[in-house]
mmCIF file as gemmi writes it, N, C-alpha and C atoms, coordinates in Angstrom:
data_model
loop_
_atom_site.group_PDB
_atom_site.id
_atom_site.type_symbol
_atom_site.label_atom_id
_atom_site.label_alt_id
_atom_site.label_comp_id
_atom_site.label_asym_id
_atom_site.label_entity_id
_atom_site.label_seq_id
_atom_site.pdbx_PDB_ins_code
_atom_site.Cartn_x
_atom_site.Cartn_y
_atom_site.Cartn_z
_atom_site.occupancy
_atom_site.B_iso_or_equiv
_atom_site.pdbx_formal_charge
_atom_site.auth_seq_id
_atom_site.auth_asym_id
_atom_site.pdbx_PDB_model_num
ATOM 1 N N . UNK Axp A 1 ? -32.562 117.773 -72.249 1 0 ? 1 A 1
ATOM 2 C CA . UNK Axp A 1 ? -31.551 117.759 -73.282 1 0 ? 1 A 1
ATOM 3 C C . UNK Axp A 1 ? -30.263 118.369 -72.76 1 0 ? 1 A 1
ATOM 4 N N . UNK Axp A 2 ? -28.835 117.77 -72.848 1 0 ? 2 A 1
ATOM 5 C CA . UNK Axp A 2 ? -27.909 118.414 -72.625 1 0 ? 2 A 1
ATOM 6 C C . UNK Axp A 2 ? -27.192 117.788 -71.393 1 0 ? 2 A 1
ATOM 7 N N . UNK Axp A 3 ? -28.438 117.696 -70.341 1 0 ? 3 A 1
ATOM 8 C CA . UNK Axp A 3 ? -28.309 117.291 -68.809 1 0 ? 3 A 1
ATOM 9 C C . UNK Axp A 3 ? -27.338 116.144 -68.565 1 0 ? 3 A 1
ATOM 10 N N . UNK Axp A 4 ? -26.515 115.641 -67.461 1 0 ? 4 A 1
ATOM 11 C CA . UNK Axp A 4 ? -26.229 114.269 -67.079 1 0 ? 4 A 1
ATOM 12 C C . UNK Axp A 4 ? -27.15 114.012 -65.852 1 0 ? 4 A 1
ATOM 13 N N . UNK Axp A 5 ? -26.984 112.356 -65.338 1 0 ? 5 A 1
ATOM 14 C CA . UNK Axp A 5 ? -27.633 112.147 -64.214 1 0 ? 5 A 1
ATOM 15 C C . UNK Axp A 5 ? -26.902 113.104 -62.995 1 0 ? 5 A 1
ATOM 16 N N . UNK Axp A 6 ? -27.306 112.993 -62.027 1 0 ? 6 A 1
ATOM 17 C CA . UNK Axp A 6 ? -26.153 114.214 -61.268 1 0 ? 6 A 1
ATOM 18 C C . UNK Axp A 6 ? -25.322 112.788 -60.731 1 0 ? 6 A 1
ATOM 19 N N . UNK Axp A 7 ? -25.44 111.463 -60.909 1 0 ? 7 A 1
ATOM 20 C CA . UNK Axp A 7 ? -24.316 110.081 -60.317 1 0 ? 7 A 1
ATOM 21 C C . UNK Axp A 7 ? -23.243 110.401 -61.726 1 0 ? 7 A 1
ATOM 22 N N . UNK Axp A 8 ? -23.957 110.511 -62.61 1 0 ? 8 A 1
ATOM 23 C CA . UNK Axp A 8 ? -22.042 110.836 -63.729 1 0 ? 8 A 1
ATOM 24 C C . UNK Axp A 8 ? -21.435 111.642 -63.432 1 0 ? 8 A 1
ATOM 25 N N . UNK Axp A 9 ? -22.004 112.791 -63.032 1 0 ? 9 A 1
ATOM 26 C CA . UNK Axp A 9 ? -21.273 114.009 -63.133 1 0 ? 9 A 1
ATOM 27 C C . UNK Axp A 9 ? -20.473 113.694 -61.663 1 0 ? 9 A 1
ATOM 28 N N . UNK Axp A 10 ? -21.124 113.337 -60.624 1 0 ? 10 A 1
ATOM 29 C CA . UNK Axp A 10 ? -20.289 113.09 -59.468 1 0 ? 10 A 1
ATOM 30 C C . UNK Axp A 10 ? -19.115 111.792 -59.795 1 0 ? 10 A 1
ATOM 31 N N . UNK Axp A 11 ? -19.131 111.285 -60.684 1 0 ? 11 A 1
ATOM 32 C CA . UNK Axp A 11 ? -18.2 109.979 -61.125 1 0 ? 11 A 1
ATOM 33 C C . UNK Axp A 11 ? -17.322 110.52 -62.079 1 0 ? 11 A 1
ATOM 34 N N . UNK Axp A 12 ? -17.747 111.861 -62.676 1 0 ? 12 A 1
ATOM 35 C CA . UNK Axp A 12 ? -16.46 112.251 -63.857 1 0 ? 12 A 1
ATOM 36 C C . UNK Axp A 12 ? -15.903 113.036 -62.958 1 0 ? 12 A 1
ATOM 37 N N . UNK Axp A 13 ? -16.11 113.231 -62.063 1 0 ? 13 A 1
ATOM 38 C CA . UNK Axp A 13 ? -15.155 114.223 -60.486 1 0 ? 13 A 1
ATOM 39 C C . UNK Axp A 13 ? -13.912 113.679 -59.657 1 0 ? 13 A 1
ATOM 40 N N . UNK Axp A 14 ? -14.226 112.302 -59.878 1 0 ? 14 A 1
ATOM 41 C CA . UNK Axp A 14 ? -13.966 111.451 -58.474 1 0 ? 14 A 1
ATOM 42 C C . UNK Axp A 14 ? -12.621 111.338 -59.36 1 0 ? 14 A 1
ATOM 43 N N . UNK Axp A 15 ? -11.37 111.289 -58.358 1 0 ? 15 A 1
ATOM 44 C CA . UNK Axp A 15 ? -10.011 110.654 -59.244 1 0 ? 15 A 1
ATOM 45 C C . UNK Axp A 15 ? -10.065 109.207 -59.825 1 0 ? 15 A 1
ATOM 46 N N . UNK Axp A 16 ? -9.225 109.154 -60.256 1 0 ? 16 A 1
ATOM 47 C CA . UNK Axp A 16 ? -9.09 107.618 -61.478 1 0 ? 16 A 1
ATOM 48 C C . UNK Axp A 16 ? -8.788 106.948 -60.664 1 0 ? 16 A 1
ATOM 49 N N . UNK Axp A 17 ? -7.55 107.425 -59.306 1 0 ? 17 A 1
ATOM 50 C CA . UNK Axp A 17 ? -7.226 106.281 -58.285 1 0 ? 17 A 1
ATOM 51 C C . UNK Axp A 17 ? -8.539 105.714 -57.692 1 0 ? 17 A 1
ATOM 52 N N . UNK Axp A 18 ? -9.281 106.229 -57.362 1 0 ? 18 A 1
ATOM 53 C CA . UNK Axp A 18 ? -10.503 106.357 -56.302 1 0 ? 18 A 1
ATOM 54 C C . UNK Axp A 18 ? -11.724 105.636 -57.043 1 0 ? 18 A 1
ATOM 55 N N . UNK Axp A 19 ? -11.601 105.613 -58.611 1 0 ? 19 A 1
ATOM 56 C CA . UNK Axp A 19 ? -12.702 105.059 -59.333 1 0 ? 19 A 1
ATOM 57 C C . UNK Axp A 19 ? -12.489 103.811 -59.286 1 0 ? 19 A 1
ATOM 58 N N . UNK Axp A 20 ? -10.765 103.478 -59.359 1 0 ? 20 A 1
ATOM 59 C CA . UNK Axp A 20 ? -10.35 101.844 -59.817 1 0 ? 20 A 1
ATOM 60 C C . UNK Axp A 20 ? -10.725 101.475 -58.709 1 0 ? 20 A 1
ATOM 61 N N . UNK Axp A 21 ? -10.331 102.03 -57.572 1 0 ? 21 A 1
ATOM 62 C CA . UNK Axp A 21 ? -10.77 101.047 -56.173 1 0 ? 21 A 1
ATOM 63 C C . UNK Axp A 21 ? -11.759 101.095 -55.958 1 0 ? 21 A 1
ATOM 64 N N . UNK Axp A 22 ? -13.182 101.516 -56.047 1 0 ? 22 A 1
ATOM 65 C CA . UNK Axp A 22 ? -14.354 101.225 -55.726 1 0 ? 22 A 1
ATOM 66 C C . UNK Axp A 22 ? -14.536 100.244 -57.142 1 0 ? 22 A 1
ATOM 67 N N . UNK Axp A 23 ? -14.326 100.135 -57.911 1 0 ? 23 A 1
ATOM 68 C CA . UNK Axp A 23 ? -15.064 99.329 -59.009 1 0 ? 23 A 1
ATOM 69 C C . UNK Axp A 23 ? -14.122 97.466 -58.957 1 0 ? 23 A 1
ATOM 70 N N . UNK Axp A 24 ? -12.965 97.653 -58.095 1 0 ? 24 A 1
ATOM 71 C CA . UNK Axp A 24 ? -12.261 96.354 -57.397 1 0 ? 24 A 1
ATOM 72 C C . UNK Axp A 24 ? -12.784 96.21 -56.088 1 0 ? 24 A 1
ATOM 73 N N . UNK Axp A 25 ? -13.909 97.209 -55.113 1 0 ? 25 A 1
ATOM 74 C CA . UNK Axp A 25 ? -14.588 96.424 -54.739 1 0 ? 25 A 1
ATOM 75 C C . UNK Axp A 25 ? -15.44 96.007 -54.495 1 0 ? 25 A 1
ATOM 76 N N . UNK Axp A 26 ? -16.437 96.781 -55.554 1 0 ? 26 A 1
ATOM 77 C CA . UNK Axp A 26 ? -17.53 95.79 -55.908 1 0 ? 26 A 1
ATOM 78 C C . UNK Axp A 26 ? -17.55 95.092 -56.678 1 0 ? 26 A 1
ATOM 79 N N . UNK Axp A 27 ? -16.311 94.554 -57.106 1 0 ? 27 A 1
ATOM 80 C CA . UNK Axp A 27 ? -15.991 93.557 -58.263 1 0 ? 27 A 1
ATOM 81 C C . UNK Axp A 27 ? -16.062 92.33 -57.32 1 0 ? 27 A 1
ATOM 82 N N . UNK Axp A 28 ? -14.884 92.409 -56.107 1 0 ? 28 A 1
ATOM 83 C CA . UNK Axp A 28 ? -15.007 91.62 -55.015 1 0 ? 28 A 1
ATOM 84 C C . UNK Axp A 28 ? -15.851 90.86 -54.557 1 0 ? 28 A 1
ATOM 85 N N . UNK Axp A 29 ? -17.146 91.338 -55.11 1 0 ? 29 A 1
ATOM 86 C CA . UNK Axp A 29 ? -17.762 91.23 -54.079 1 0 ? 29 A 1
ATOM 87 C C . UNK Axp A 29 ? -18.735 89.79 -54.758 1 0 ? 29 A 1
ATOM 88 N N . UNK Axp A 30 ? -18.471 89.744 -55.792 1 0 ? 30 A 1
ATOM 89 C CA . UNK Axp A 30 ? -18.506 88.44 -56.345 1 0 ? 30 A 1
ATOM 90 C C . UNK Axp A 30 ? -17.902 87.619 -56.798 1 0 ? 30 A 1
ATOM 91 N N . UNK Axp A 31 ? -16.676 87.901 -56.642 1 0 ? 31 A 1
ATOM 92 C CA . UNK Axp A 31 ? -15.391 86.704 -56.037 1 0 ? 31 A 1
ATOM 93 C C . UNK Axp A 31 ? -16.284 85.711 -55.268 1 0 ? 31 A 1
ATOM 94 N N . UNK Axp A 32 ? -15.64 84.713 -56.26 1 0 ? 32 A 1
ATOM 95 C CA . UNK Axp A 32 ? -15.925 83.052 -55.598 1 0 ? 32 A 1
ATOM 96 C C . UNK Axp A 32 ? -14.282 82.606 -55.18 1 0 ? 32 A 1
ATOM 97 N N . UNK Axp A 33 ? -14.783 81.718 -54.039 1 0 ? 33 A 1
ATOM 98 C CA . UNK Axp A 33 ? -13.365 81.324 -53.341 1 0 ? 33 A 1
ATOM 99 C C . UNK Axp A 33 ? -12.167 80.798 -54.255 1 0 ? 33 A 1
ATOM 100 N N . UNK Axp A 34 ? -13.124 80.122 -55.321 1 0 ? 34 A 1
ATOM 101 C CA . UNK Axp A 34 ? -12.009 79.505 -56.379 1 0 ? 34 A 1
ATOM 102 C C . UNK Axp A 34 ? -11.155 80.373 -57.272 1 0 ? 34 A 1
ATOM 103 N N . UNK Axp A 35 ? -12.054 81.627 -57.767 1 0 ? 35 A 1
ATOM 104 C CA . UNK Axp A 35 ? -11.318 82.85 -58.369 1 0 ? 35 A 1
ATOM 105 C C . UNK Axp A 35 ? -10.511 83.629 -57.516 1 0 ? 35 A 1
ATOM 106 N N . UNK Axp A 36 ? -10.644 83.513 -56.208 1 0 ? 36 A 1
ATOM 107 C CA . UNK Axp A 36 ? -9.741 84.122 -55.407 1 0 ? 36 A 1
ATOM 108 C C . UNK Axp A 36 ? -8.423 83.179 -55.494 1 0 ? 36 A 1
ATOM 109 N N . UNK Axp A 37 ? -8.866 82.107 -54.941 1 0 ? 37 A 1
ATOM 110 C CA . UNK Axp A 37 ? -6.935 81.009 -55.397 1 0 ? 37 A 1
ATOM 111 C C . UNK Axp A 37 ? -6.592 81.317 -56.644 1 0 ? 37 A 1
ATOM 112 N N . UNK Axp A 38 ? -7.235 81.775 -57.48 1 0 ? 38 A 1
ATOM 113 C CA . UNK Axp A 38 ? -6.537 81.698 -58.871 1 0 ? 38 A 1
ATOM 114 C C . UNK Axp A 38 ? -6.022 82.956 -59.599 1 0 ? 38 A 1
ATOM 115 N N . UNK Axp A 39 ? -6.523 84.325 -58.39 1 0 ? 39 A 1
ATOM 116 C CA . UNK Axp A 39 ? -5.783 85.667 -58.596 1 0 ? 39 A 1
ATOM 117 C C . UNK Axp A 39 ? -4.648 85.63 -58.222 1 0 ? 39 A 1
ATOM 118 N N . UNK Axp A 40 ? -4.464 84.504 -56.273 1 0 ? 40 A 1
ATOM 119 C CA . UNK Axp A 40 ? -3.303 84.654 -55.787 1 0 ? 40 A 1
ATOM 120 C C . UNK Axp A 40 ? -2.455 83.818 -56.717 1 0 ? 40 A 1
ATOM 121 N N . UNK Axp A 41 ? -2.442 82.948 -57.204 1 0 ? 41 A 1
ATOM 122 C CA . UNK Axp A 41 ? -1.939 81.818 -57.812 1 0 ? 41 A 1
ATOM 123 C C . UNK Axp A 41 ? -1.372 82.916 -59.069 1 0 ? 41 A 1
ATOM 124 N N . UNK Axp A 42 ? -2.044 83.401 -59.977 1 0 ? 42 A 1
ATOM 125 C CA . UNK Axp A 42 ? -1.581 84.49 -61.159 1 0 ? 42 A 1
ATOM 126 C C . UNK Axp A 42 ? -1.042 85.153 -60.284 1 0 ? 42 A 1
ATOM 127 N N . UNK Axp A 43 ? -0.677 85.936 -59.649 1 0 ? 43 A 1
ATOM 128 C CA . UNK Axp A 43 ? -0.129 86.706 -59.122 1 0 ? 43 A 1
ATOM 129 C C . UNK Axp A 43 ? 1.136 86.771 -58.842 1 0 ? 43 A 1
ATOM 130 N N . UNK Axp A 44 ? 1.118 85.275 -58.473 1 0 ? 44 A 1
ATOM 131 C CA . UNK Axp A 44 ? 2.208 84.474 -57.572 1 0 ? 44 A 1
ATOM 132 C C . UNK Axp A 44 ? 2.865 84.908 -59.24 1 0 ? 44 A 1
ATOM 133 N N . UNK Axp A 45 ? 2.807 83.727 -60.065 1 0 ? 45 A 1
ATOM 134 C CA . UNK Axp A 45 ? 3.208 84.068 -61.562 1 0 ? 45 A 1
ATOM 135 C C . UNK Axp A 45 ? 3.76 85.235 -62.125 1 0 ? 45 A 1
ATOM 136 N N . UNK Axp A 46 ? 3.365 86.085 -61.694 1 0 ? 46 A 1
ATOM 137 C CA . UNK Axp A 46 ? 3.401 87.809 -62.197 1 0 ? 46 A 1
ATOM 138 C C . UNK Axp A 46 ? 4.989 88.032 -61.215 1 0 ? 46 A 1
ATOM 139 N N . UNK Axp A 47 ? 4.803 87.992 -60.208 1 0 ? 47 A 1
ATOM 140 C CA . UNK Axp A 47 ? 5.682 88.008 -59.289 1 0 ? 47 A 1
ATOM 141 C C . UNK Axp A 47 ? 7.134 87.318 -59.567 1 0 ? 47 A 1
ATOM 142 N N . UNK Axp A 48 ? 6.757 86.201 -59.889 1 0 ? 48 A 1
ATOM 143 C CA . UNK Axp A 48 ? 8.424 85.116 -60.354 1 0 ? 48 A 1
ATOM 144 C C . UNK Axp A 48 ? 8.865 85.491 -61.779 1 0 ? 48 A 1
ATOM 145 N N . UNK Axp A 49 ? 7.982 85.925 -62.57 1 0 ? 49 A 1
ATOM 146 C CA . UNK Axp A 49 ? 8.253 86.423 -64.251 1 0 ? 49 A 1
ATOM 147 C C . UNK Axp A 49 ? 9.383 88.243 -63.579 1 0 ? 49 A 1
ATOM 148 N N . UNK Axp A 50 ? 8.65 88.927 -62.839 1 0 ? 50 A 1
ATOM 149 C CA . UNK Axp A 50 ? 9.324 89.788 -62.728 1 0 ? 50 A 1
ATOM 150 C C . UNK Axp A 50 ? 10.809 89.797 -62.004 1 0 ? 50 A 1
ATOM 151 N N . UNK Axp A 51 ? 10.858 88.696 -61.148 1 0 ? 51 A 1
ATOM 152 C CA . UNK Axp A 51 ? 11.811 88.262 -60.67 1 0 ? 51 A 1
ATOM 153 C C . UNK Axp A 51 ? 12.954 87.261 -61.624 1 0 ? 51 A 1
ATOM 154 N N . UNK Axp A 52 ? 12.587 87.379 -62.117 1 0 ? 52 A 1
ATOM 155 C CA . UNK Axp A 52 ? 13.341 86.005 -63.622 1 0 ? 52 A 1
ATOM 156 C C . UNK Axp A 52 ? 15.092 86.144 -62.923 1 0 ? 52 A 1
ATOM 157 N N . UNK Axp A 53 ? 15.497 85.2 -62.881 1 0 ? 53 A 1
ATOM 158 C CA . UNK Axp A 53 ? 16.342 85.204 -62.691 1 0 ? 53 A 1
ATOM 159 C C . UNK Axp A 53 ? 17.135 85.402 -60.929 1 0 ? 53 A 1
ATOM 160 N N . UNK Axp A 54 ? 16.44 85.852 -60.164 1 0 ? 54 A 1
ATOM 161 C CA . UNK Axp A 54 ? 16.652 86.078 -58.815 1 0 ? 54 A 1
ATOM 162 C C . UNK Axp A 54 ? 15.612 85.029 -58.31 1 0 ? 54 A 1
ATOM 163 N N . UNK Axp A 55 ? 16.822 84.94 -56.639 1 0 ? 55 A 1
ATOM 164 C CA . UNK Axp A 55 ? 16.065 83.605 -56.019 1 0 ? 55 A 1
ATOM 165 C C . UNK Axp A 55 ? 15.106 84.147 -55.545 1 0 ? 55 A 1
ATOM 166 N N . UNK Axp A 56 ? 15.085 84.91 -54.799 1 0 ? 56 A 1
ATOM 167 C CA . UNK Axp A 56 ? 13.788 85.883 -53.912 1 0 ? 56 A 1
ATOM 168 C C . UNK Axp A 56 ? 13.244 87.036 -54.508 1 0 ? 56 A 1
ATOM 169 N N . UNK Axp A 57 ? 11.804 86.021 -54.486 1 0 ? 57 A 1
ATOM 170 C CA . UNK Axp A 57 ? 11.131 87.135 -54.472 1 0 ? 57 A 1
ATOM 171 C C . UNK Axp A 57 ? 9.811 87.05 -54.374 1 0 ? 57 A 1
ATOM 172 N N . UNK Axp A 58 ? 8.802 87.75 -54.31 1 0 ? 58 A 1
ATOM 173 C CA . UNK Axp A 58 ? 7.086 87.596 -53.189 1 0 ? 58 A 1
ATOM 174 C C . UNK Axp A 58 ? 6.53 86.458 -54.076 1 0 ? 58 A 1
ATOM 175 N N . UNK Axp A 59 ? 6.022 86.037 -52.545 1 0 ? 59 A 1
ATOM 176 C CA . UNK Axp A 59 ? 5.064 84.597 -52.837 1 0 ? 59 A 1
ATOM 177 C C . UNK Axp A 59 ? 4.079 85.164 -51.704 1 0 ? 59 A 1
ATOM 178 N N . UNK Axp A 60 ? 2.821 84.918 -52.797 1 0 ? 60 A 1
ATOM 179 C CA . UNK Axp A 60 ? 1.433 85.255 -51.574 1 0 ? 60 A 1
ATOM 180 C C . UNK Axp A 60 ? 0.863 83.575 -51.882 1 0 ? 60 A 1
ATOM 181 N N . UNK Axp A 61 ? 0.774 83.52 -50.319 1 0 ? 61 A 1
ATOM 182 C CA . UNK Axp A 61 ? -0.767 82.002 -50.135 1 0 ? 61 A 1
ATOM 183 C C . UNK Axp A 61 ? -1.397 82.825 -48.579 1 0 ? 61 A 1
ATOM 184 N N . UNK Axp A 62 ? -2.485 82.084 -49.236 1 0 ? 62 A 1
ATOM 185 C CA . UNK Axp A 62 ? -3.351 82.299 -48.063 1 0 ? 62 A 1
ATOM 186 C C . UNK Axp A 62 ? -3.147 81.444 -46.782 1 0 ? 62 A 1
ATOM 187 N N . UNK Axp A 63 ? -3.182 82.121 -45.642 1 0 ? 63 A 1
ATOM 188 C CA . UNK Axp A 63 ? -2.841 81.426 -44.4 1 0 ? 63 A 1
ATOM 189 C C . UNK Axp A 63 ? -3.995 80.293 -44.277 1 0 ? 63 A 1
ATOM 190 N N . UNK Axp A 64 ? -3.054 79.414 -43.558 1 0 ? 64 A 1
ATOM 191 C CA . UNK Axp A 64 ? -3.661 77.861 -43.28 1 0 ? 64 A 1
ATOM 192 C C . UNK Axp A 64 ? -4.985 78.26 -42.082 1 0 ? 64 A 1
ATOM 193 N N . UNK Axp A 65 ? -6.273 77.741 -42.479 1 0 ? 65 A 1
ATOM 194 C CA . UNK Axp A 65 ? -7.053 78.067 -41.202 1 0 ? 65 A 1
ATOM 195 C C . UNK Axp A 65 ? -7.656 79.283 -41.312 1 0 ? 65 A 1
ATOM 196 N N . UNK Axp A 66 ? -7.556 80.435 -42.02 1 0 ? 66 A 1
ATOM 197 C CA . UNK Axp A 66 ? -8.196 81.641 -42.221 1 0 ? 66 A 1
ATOM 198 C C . UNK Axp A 66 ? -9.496 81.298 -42.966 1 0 ? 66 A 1
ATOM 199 N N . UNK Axp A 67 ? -8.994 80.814 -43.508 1 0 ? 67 A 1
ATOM 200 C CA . UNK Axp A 67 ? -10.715 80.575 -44.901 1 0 ? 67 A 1
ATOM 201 C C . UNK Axp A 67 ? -11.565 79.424 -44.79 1 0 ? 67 A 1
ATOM 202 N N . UNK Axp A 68 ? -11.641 79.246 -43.763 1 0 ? 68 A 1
ATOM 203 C CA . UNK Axp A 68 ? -12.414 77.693 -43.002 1 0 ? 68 A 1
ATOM 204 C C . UNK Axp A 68 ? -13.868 78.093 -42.885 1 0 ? 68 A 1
ATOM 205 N N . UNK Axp A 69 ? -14.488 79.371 -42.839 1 0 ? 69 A 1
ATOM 206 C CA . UNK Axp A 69 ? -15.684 79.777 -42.689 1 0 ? 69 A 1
ATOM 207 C C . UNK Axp A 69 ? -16.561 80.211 -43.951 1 0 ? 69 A 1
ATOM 208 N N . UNK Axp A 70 ? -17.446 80.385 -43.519 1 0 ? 70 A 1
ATOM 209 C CA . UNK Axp A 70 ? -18.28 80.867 -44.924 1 0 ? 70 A 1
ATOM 210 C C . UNK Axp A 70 ? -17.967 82.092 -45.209 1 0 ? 70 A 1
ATOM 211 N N . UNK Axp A 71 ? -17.73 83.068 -44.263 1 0 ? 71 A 1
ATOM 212 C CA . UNK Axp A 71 ? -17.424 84.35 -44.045 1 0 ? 71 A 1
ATOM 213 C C . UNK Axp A 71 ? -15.683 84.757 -44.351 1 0 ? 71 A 1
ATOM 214 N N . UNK Axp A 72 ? -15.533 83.809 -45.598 1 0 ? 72 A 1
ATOM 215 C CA . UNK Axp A 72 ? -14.009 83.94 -45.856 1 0 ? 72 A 1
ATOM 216 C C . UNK Axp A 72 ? -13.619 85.349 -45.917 1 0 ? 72 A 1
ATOM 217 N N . UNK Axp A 73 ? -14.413 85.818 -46.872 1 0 ? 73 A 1
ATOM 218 C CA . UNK Axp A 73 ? -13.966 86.943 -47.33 1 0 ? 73 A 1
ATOM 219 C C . UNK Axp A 73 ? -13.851 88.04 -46.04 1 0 ? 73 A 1
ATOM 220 N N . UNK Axp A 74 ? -14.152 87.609 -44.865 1 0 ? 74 A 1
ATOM 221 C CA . UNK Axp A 74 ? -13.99 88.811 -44.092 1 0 ? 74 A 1
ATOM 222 C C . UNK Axp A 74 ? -12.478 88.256 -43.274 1 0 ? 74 A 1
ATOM 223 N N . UNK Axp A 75 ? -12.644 86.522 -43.237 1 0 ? 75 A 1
ATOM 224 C CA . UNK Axp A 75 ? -11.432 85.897 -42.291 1 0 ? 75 A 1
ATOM 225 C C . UNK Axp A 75 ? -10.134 86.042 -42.535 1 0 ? 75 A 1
ATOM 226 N N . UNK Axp A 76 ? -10.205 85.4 -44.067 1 0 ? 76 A 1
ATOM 227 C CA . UNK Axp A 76 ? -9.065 85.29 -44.419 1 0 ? 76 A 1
ATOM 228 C C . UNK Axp A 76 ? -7.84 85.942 -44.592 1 0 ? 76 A 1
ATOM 229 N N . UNK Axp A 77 ? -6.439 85.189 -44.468 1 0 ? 77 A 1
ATOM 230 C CA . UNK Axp A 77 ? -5.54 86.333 -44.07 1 0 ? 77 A 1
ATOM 231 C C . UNK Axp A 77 ? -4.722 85.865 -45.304 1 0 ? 77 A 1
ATOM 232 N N . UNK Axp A 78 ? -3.858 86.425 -46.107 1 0 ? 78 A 1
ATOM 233 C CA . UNK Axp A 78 ? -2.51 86.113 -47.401 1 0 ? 78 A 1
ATOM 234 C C . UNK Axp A 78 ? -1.56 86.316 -46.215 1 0 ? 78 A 1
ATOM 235 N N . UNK Axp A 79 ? -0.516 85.224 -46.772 1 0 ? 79 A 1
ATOM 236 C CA . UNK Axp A 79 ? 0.839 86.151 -46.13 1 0 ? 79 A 1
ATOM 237 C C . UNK Axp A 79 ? 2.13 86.397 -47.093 1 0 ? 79 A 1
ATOM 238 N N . UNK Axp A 80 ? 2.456 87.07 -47.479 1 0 ? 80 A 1
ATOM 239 C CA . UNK Axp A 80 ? 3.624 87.818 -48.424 1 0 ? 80 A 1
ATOM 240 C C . UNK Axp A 80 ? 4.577 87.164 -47.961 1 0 ? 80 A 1
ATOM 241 N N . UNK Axp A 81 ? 5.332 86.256 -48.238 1 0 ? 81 A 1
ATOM 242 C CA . UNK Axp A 81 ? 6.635 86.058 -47.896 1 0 ? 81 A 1
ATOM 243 C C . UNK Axp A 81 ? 7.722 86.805 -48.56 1 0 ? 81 A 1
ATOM 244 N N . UNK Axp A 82 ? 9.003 86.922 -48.536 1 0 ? 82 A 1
ATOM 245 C CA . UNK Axp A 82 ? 10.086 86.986 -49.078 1 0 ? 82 A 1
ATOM 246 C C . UNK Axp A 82 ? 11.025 86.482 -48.643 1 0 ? 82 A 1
ATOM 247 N N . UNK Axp A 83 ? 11.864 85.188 -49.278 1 0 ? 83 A 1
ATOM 248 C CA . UNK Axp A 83 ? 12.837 84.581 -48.196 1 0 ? 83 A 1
ATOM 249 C C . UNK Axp A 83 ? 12.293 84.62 -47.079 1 0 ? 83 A 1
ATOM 250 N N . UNK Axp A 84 ? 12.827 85.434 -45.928 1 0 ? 84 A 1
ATOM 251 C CA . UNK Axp A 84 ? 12.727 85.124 -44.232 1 0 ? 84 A 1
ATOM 252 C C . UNK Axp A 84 ? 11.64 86.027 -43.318 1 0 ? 84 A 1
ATOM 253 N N . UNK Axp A 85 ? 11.169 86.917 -44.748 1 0 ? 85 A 1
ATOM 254 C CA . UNK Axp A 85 ? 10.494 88.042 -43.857 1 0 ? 85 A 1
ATOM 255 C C . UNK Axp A 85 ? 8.704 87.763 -44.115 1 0 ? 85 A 1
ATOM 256 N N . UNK Axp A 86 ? 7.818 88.207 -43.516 1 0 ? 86 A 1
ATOM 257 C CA . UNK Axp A 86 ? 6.706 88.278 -44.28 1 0 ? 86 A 1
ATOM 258 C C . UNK Axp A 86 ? 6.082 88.907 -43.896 1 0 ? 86 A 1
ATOM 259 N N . UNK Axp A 87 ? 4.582 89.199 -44.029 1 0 ? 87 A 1
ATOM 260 C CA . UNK Axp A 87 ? 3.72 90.096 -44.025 1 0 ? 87 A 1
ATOM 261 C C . UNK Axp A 87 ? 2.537 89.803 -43.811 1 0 ? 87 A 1
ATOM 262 N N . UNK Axp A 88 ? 1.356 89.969 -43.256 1 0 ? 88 A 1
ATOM 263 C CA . UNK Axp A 88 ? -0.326 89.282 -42.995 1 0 ? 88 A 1
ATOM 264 C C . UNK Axp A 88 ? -1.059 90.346 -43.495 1 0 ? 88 A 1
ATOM 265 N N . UNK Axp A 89 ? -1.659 89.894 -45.175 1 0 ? 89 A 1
ATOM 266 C CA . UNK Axp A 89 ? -2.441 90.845 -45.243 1 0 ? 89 A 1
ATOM 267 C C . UNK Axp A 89 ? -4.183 90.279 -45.332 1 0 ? 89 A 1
ATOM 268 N N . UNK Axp A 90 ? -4.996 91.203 -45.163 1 0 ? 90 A 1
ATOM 269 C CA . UNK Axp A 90 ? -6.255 90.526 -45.079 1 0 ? 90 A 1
ATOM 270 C C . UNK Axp A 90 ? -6.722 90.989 -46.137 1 0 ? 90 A 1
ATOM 271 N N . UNK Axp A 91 ? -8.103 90.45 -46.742 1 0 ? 91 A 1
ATOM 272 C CA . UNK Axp A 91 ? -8.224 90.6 -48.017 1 0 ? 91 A 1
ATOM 273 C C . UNK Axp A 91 ? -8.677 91.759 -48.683 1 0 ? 91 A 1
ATOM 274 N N . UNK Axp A 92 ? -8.969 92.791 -48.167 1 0 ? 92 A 1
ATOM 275 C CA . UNK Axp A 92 ? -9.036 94.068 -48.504 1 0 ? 92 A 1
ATOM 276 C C . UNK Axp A 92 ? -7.955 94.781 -48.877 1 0 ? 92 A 1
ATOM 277 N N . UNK Axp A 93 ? -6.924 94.267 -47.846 1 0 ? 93 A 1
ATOM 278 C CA . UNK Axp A 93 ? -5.371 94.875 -48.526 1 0 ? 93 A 1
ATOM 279 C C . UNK Axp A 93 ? -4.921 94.177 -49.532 1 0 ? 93 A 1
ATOM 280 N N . UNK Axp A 94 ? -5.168 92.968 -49.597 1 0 ? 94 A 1
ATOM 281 C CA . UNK Axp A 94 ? -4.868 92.415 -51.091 1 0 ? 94 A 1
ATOM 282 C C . UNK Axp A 94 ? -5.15 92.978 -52.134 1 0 ? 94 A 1
């Protein structure tokens, strides 16, 4: 009576930053390839709404040739554009 498991009590410890990211990635971890195009794809969305009105501004697609394997989720690379500049992130940094 009274007690927690000692896994809550170590989970009501842990910071909020540190909770969201373990629970995005074992969320991940059943990501299907199609829900993955369709985070970057919303995203993309999220991105041009905040931009309203300006020409530039971030567009993520996934690089051509990264996700050809079964083992996407470890291959695959996004690349961030902006106008002229960009960025390679792999899907963990996403």
């Amino acid at each position: 009576m009274g007690q927690q498991a000692s896994g809550q009590v170590v989970m009501n410890r842990l910071p909020e930053k540190l909770l969201k990211h373990a629970g995005l990635v074992r969320d991940s971890g059943y990501l299907t390839y199609e829900e993955f195009l369709g985070r970057v794809s919303e995203l993309n969305d999220v991105t041009a709404k905040l931009a309203a009105g300006q020409q530039k501004h971030l567009l993520f697609e996934v690089q051509p040739g990264s996700d050809a394997t079964a083992l996407w989720k470890v291959a695959v690379r996004i690349v961030c554009t902006k106008a002229h500049n960009w960025v390679l992130l792999r899907f963990r940094m996403f």
